[in-house]
Backbone as CSV, one residue per row, in Angstrom:
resi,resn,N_x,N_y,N_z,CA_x,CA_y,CA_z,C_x,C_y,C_z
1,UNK,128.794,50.740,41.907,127.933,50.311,43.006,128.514,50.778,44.327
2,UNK,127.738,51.477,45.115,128.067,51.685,46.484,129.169,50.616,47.145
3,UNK,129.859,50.286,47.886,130.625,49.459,48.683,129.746,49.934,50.449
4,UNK,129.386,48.256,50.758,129.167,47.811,52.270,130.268,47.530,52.793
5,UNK,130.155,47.664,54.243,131.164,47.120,55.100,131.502,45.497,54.745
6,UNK,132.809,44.979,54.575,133.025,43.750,54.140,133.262,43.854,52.839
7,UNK,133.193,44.897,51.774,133.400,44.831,50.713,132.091,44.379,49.393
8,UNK,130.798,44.342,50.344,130.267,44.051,49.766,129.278,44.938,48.994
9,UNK,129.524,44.935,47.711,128.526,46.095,46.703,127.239,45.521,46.825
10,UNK,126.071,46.651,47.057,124.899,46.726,46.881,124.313,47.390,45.422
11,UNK,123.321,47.238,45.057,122.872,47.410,43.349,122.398,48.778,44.104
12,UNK,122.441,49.569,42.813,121.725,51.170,43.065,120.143,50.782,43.109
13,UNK,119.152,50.236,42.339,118.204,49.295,42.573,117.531,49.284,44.129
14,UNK,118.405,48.204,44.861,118.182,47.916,45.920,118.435,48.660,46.746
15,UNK,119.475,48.934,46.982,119.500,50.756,47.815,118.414,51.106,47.785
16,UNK,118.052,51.769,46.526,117.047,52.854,46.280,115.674,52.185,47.282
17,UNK,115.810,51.361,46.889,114.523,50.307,47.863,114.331,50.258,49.018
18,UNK,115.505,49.600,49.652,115.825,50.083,51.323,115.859,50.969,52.111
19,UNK,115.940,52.528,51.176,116.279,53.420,51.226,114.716,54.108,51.719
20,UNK,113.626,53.615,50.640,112.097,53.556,50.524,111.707,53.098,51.768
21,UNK,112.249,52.221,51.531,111.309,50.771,52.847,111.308,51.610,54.120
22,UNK,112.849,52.055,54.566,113.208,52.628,55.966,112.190,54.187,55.671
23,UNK,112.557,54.710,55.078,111.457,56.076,55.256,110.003,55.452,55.546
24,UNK,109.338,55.070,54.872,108.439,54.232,54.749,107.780,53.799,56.074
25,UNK,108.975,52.932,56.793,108.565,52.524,58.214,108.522,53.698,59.140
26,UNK,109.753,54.807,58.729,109.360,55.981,59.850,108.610,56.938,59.522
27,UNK,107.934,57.264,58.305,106.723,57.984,58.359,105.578,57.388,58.871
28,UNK,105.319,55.783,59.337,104.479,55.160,59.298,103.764,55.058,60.681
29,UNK,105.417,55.067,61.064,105.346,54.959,62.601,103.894,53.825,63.427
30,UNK,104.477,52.736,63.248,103.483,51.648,63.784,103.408,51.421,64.804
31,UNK,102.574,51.437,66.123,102.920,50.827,66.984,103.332,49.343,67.150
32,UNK,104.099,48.728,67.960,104.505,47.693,68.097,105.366,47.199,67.002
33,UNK,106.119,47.767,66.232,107.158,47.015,64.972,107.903,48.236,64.956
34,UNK,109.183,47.951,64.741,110.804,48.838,64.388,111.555,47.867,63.571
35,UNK,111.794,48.354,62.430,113.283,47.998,62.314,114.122,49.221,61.352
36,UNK,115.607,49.126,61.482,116.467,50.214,60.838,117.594,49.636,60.407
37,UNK,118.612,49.809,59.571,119.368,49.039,59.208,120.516,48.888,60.491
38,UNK,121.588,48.177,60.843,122.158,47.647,61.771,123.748,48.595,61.363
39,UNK,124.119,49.080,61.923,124.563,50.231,61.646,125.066,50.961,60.860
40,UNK,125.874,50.614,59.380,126.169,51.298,58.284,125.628,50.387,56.890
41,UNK,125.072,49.439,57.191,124.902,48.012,56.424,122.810,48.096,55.973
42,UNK,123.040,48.284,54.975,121.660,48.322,54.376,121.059,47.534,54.023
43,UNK,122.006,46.368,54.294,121.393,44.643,53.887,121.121,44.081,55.051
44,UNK,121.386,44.309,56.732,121.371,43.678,57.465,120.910,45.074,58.510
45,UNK,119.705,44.376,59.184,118.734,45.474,59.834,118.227,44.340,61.449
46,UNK,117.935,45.564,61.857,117.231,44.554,63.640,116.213,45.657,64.140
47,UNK,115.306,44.709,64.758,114.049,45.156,64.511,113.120,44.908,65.779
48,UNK,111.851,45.056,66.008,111.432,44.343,66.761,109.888,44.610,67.245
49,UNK,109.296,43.373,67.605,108.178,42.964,67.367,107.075,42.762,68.527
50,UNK,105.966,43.831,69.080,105.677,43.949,69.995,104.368,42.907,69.894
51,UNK,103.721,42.004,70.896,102.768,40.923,70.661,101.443,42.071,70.627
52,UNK,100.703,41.390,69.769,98.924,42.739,69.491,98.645,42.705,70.996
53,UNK,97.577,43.589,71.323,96.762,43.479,72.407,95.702,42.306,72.016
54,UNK,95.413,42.360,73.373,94.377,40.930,73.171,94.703,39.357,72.436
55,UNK,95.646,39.011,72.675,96.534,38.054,72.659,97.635,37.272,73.988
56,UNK,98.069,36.352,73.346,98.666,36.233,75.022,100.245,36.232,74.685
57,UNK,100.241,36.820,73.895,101.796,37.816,73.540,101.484,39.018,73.683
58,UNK,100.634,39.804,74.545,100.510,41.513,74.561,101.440,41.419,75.473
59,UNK,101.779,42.721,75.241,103.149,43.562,76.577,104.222,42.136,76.273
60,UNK,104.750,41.543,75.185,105.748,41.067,75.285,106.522,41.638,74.221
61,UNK,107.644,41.953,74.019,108.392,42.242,73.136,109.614,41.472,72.538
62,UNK,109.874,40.796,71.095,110.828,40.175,70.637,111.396,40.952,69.651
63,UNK,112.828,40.945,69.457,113.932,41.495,68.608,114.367,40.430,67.509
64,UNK,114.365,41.516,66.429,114.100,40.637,65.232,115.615,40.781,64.281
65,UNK,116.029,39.869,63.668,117.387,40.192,62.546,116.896,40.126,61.353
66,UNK,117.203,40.846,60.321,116.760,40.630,59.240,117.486,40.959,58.165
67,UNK,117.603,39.905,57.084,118.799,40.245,56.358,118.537,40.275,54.931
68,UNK,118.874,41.410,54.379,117.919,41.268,52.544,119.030,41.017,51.735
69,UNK,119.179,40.105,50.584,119.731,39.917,49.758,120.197,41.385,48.582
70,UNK,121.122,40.886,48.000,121.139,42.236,47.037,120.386,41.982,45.482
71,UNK,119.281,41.255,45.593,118.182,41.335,44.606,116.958,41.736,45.593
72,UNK,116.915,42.016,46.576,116.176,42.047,47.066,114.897,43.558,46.349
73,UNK,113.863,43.313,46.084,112.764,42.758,46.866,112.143,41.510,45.691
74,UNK,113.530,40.947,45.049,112.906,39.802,43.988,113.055,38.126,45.123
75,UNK,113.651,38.792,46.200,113.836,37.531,46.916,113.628,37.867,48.239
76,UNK,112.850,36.838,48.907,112.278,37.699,50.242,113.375,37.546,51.353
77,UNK,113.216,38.876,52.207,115.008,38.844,53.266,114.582,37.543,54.435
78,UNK,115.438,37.146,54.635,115.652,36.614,55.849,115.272,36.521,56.772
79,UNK,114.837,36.481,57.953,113.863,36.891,59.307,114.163,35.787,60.394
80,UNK,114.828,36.345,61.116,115.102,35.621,62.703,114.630,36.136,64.003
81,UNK,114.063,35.514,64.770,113.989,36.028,65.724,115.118,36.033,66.674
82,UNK,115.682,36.714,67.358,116.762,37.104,67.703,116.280,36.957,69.071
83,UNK,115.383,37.232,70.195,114.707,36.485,71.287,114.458,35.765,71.559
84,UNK,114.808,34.728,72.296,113.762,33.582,72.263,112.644,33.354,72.672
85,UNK,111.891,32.822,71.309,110.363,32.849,71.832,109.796,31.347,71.744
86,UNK,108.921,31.483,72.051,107.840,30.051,72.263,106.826,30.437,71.144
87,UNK,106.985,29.696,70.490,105.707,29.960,69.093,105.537,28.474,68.371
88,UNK,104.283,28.371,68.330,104.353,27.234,66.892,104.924,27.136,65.751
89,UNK,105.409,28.436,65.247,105.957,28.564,63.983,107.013,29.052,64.297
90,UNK,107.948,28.757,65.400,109.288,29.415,65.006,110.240,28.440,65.888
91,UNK,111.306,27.958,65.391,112.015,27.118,65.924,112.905,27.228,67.171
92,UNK,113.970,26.960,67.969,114.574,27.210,68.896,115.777,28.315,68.469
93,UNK,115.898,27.735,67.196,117.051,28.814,66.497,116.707,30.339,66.159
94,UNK,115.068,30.394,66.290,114.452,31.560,65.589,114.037,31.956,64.319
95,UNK,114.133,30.245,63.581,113.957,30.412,62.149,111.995,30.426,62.100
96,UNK,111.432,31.101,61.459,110.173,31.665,60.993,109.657,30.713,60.177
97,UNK,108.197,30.010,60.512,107.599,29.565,59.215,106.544,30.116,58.852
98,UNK,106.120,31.341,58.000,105.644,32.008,57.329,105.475,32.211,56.051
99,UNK,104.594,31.886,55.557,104.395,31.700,54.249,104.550,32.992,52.850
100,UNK,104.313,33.761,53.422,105.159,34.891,52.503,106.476,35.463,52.369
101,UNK,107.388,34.650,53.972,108.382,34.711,53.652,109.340,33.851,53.011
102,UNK,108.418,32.804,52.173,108.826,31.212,51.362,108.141,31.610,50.063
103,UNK,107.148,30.109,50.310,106.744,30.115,48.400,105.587,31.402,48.483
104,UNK,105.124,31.801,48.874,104.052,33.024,49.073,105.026,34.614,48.725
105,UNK,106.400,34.519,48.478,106.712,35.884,48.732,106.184,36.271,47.267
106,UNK,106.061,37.602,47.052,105.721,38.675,46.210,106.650,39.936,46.266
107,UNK,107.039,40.551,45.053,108.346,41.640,45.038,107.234,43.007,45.460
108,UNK,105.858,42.872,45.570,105.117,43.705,45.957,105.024,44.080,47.591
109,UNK,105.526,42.750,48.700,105.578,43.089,49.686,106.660,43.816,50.181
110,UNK,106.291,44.791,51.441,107.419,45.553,51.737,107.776,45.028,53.172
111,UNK,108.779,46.037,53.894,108.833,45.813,55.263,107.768,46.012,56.584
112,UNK,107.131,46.738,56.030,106.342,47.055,56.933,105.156,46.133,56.886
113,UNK,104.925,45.389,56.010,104.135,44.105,55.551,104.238,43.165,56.157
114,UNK,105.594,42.962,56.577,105.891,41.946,56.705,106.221,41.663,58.342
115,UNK,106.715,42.902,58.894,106.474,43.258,60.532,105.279,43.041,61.188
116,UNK,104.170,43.926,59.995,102.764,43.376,60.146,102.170,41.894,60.363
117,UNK,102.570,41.267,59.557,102.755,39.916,59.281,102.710,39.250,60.775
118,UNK,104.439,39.263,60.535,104.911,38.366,61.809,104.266,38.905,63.494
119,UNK,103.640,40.386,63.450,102.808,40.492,64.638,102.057,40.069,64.766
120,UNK,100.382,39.808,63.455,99.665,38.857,63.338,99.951,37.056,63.556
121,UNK,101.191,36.844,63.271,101.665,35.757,63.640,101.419,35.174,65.069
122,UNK,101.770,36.048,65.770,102.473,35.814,67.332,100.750,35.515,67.803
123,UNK,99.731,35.984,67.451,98.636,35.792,67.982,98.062,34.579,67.083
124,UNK,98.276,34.493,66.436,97.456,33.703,65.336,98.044,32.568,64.603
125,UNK,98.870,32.013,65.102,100.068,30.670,64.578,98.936,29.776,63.993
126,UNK,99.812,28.757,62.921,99.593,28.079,62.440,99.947,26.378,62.877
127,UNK,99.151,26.242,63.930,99.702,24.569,64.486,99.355,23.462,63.645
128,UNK,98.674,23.888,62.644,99.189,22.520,61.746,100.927,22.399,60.775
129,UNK,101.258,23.772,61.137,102.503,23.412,60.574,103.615,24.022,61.301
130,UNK,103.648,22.980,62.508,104.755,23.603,63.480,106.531,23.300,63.405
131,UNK,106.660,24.830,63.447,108.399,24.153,63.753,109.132,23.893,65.445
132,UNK,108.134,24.194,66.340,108.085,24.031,67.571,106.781,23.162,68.042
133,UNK,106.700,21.577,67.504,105.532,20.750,67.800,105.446,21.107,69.375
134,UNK,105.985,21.143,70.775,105.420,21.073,72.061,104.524,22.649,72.225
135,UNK,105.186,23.936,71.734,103.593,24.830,71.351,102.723,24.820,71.013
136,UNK,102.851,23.955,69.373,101.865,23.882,68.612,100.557,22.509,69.741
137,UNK,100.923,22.152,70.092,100.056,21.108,71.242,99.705,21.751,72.339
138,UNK,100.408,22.541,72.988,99.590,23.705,74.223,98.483,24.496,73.341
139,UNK,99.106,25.190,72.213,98.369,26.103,71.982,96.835,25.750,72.301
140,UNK,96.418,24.793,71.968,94.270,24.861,72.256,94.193,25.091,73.103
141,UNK,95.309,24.722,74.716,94.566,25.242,75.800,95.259,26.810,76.044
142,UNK,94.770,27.820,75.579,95.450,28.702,75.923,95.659,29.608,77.432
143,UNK,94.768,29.259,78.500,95.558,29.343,79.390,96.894,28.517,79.855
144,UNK,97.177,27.479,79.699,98.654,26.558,79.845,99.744,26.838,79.042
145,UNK,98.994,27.286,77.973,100.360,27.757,76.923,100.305,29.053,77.257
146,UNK,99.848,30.576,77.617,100.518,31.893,78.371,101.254,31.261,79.347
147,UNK,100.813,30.224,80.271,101.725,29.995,81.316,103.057,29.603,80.952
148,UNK,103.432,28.711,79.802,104.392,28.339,79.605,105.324,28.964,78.718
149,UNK,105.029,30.426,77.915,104.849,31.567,77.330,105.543,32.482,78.007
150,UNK,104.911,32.773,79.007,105.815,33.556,79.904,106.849,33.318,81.061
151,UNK,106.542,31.623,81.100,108.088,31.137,81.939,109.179,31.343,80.901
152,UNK,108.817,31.181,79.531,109.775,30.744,78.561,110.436,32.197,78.044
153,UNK,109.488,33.444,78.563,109.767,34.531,78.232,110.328,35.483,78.955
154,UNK,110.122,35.211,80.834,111.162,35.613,81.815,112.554,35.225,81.532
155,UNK,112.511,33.605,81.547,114.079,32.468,81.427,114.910,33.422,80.484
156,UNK,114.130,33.886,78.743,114.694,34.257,78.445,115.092,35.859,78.014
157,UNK,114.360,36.927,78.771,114.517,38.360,78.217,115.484,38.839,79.078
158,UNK,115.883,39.955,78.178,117.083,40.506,78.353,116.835,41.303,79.856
């Protein structure tokens, strides 16, 4: 098995996969989603996630961590937001509640699925199941929640 930084062996398997996934994303070339592995490490990648147009996350951009197991794609990777954002579904820590990345995952989804995903997210949250309840309660009025969206998104961009 290959050796990662840290000593840690990756399966020829999963390689081969990651290996897929990353071509995959750069033939694909999406607007608004990147990610590549984090610099010699094929298990641990950063990424990042531009809000759709016509939403009140357009022209915002969040940076994403993402970390795949070495069964991976039998177990879905990891996903943090690494920005801090204001979302109904994502906590202060940046942990994601997304349902394909829990009991919904499938070894059929890829990365670029799942970038997809979490961009549809940012417009389209789920406030009945918030991990940030004071969003999930702005969200109906959505002019008050951009306002509080983008205080929360000056305070915190790089």
């Amino acid at each position: 098995m290959p050796e990662l930084p840290g000593n840690t062996a990756i399966s020829p398997a999963t390689l081969k996969r990651l290996k897929n996934e990353l071509m995959g994303l750069m033939m694909a070339n999406i607007k608004g989603i990147t990610a590549f592995p984090e610099s010699d490490n094929m298990l641990s990648w950063i990424g990042s996630i531009e809000g759709a147009a016509e939403t009140v996350y357009s022209g915002l951009k969040y940076k994403i961590k993402i970390k795949f197991s070495n069964d991976f794609p039998i177990t879905a990777p990891t996903i943090v937001f690494t920005t801090p954002i204001y979302h109904p579904n994502v906590d202060k820590q940046g942990n994601i509640c997304l349902d394909i990345l829990k009991e919904e995952w499938s070894a059929v989804y890829n990365v670029q699925t799942i970038l997809l995903s979490l961009q549809s997210l940012l417009g389209e949250p789920n406030p009945a199941s918030p991990l940030n309840v004071d969003a999930a309660k702005l969200w109906e009025n959505q002019e008050a929640y951009k306002t509080a969206l983008l205080e929360h998104y000056n305070q915190n961009s790089d």
